[in-house]
N, C-alpha and C positions, 0 to 999 in steps of 0.2 A: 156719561156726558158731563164734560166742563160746562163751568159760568164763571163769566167776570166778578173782580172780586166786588166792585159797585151793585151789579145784579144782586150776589151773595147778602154783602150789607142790607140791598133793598129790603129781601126777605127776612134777614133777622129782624130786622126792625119792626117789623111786624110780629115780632113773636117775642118785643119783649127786650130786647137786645139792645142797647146806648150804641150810637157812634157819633163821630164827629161827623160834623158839617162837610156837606161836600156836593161835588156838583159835574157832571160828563162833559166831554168837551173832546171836537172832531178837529177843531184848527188852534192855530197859534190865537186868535181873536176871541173863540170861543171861552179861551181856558182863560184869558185875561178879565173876560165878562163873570167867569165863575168863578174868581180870586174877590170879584168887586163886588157880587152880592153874599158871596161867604162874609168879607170881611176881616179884621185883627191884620195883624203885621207879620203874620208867619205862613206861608203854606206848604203843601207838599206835592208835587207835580207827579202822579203815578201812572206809570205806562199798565195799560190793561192788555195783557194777556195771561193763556193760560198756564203759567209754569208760578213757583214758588224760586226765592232766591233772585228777588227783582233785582232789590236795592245793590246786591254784588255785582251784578251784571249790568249797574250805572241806570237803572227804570226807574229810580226812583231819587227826586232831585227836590232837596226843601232850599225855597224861594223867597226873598225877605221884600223884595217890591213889583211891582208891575212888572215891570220889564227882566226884570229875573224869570219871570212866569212863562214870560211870552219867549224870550231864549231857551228857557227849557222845552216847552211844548215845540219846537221849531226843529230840536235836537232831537225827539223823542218821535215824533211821530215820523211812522215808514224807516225806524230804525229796527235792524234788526236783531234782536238779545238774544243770547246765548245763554243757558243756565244750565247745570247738570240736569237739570230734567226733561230741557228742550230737547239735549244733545248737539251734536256738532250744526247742524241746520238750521235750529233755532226758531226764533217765530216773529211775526214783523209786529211792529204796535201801530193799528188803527185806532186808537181812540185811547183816551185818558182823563183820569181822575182827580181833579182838585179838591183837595182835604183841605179844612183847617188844620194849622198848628195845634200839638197838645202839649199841653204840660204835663211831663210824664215822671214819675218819682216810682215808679216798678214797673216791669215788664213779664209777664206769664206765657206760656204755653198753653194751650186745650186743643183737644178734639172729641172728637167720638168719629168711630170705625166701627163698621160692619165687622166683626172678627169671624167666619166661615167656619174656620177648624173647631172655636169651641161653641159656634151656634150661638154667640152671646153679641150684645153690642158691648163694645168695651171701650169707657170711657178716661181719655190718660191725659195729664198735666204734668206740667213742671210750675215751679218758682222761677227757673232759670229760661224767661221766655227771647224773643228776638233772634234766635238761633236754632242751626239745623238741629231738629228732636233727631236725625240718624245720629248727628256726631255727635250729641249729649249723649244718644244711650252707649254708642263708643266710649265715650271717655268718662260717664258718668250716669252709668244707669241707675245707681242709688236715686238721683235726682228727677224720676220720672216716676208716678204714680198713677196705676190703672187699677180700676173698676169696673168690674164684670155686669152687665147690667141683663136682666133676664127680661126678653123682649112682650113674655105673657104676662109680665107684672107692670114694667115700664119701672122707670127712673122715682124710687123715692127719695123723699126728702134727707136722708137719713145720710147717705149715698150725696147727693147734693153738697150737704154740709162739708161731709168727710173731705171731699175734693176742695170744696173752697181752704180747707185747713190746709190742705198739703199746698194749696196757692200759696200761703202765706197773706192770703187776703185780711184786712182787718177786721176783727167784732165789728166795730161800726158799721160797716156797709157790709155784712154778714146774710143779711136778709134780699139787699139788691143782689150778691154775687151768687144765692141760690135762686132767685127768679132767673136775673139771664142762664145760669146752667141748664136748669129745667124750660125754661122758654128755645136752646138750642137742642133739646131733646127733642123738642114736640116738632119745631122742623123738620129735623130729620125722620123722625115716624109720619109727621103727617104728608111730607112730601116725596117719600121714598128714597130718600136720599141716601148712599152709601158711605158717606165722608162728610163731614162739617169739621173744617180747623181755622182757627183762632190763633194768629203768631205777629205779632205778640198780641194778648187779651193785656191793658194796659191801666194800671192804676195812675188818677191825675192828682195835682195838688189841692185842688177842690174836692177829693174823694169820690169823685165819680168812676166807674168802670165801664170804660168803653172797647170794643173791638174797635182795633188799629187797623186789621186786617183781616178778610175772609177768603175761603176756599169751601167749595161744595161740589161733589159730585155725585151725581143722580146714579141711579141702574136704569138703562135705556127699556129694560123688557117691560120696566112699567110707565115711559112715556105716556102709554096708549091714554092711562086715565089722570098723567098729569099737565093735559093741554099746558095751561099757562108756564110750568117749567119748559115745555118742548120749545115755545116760542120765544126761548132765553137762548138757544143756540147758536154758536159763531163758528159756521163753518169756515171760516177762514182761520178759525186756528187750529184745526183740525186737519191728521194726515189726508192730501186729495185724493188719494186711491181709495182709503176705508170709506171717505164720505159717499166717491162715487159708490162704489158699492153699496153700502147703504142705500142708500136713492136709489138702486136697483134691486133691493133688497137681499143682496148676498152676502154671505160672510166674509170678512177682507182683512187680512193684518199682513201689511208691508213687511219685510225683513228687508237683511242684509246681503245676501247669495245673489246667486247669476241662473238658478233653478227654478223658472215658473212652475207653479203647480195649479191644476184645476181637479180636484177629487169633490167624489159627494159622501158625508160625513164625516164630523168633527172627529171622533174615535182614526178613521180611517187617510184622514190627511196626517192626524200627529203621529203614525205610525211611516205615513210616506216620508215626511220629513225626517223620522229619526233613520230612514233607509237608504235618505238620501244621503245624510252626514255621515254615516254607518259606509256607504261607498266613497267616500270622502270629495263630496259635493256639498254646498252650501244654500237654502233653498230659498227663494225669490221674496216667499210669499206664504200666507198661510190662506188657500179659500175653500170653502165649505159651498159648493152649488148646494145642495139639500138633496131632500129624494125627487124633486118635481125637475128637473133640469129638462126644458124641452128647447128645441133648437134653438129659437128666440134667447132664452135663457143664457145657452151653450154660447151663443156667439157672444153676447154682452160679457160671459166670464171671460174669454178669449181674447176679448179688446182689454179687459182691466187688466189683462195682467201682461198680455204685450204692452201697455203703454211705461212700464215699468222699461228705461232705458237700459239697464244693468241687465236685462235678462238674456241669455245665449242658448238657452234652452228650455220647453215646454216638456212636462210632466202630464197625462192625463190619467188617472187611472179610478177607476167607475166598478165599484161592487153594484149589482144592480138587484136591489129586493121589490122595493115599489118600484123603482123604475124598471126600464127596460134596456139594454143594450145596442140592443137595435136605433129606437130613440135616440140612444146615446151617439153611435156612430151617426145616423142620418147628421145630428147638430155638429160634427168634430168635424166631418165634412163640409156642409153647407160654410163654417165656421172659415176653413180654412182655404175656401176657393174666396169668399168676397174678403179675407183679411192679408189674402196673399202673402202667408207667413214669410217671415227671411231667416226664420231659427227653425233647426230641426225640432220635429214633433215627435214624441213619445207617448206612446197609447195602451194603455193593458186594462180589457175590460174582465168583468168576470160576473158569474151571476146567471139572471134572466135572460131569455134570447142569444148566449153571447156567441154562439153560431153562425147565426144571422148576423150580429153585429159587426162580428169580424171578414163577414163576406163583406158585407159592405164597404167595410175600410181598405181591405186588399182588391174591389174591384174598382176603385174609386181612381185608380192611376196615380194617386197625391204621395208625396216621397212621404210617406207616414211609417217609422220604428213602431215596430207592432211588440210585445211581450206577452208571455204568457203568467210570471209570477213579479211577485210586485218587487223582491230583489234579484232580478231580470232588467223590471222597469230601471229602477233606480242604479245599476251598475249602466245601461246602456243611456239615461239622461245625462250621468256621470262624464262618461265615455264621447258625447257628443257633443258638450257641452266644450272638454278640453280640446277636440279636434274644431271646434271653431276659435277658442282663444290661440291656439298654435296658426290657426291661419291667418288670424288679424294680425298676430306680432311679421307673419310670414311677408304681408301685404306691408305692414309699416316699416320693415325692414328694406325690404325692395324699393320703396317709393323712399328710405328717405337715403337712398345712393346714389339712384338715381339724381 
């Protein structure tokens, strides 16, 4: 789970962390009121969402009076930014962030990353901050300094220091730039967070050390015990199918393909998917039912993933250990009389009951593609999927000769 980078700031600041002044703001009126109790002659008008690469993408506008403020805000909100990271779709800005002006005489890099493969947090900087860390380590990975940090010990000071040196931070402010390091440490451990970056972490002409900017991303398996992060969420910038799903608690990641898939087990869908591309199909979707899929279930998975426009064909396919197949058919059924599919369906159960299951499905009357092995499933999803794009071009053909 994302958070805005205002949320983000909120939190560091509590753990230690400098920023500039600054203040939220919903409308053109809003933001002009929170230029007038910030104050100074400079500010920065920033579109809050969740991508990185604002300022290229025009989200971020510095504003020398009033009405510069209020022009921006006017341009910014309900616009929609595109950044490499949104991708082509992009994401709309609801709300935004009035900063003060800084005086800024260096710019830095930080984070800290969950790193998985070595079981470490590992924490990396540059000197060369304000720019993309991928294209630095492209073009200049010398310029990038990581620190392994062992999550049973936690972050010492030693380690601290080391990275403020590779900053380029000065002696002077030596002592504040290891409190915020280790003050963005303990965020992230104490709030389970998988990401905390800093771009640029900003040295001012007064010597002070403020984050510019923030970025934090949670691990959602531990919401459970981090209430006050959970109620940081903006589902609105967030894909709407994963969220539906979520809210119904299933597993959901959107793709690119025209190949709905509904499988129970993570193992057991990344294997459909690679059988689907393997037949040379493209797959919709990635969803995990689990092992409880009972009808109720079944039909809710069958509406998230027909609401996916691009879809021309449904995949089912159900190993059944905790479940049952029978189960399974009763819900593909029930699913597919109140959904009144308009795409061919693809069914291959296997497992528990799958006897039973498949009586049910062949006495069910419903034009249901039945399979026996899963690339079976996946050449006949393939297969059906091109005999509906052959028909729509057939029908757009005809109609536009007409």
């Amino acid at each position: 789970m994302d958070i805005h980078e205002y949320q983000a700031k909120e939190i560091l600041s509590g753990y230690g962390v400098k920023i500039a002044a600054g203040g939220l703001a919903y409308s053109p009126e809003d933001a002009v009121q929170r230029a007038r109790e910030i104050g100074g002659r400079i500010w920065a008008v920033k579109a809050q969402i969740h991508s990185g690469a604002r300022g290229k993408a025009g989200g971020i506008i510095l504003c020398k009076t009033h009405d510069e403020v209020e022009a921006a805000a006017e341009a910014l909100l309900g616009k929609r930014l595109i950044t490499h990271q949104t991708g082509p779709a992009g994401k709309v800005c609801g709300r935004l962030y009035i900063e003060a002006g800084t005086d800024i005489i260096k710019e830095m890099y930080f984070c800290f990353l969950v790193d998985r493969c070595a079981e470490r947090i590992v924490m990396v900087g540059s000197a060369q901050g304000g720019m993309d860390i991928e294209e630095l380590a492209v073009t200049n990975s010398e310029a990038i300094t990581k620190i392994y940090i062992d999550p049973g010990v936690g972050l010492q000071d030693f380690q601290a220091r080391e990275m403020a040196f590779a900053l380029g931070i000065d002696a002077e402010i030596m002592s504040h730039a290891v409190k915020t390091i280790k003050g963005c440490y303990r965020a992230l451990r104490d709030l389970d967070a998988n990401m905390l970056e800093i771009n640029p972490l900003v040295m001012t002409r007064s010597g002070k050390l403020l984050a510019l900017d923030a970025k934090m991303g949670f691990d959602e398996n531990a919401l459970f015990r981090q209430t006050k992060i959970s109620e940081l969420r903006d589902k609105t910038q967030e894909e709407p199918r994963e969220t539906a799903a979520a809210d119904r608690g299933l597993s959901y990641v959107g793709l690119d393909g025209d190949i709905g898939c509904m499988i129970n087990g993570a193992g057991l869908a990344m294997a459909t998917m690679d059988m689907i591309k393997l037949a040379g199909g493209e797959p919709a979707n990635f969803l995990d039912v689990g092992g409880g899929a009972s009808a109720e279930r079944t039909e809710k998975a069958f509406r998230l993933v027909l609401a996916d426009q691009n879809v021309k064909a449904m995949l089912v396919n159900i190993f059944a250990g905790i479940n049952r197949c029978d189960w399974i058919a009763e819900g593909v059924v029930q699913a597919v009389r109140k959904i009144d599919m308009k795409v061919p369906l693809i069914v291959r159960l296997s497992g528990t009951n799958v006897e039973e299951g498949q009586r049910i499905i062949a006495e069910s009357g419903l034009p249901i593609i039945t399979a026996e092995t899963l690339a079976e499933a996946a050449e006949k999803a393939v297969q059906a999927r091109n005999e509906v794009i052959a028909s729509e071009r057939l029908k757009e053909f005809y109609g536009y000769s007409n």
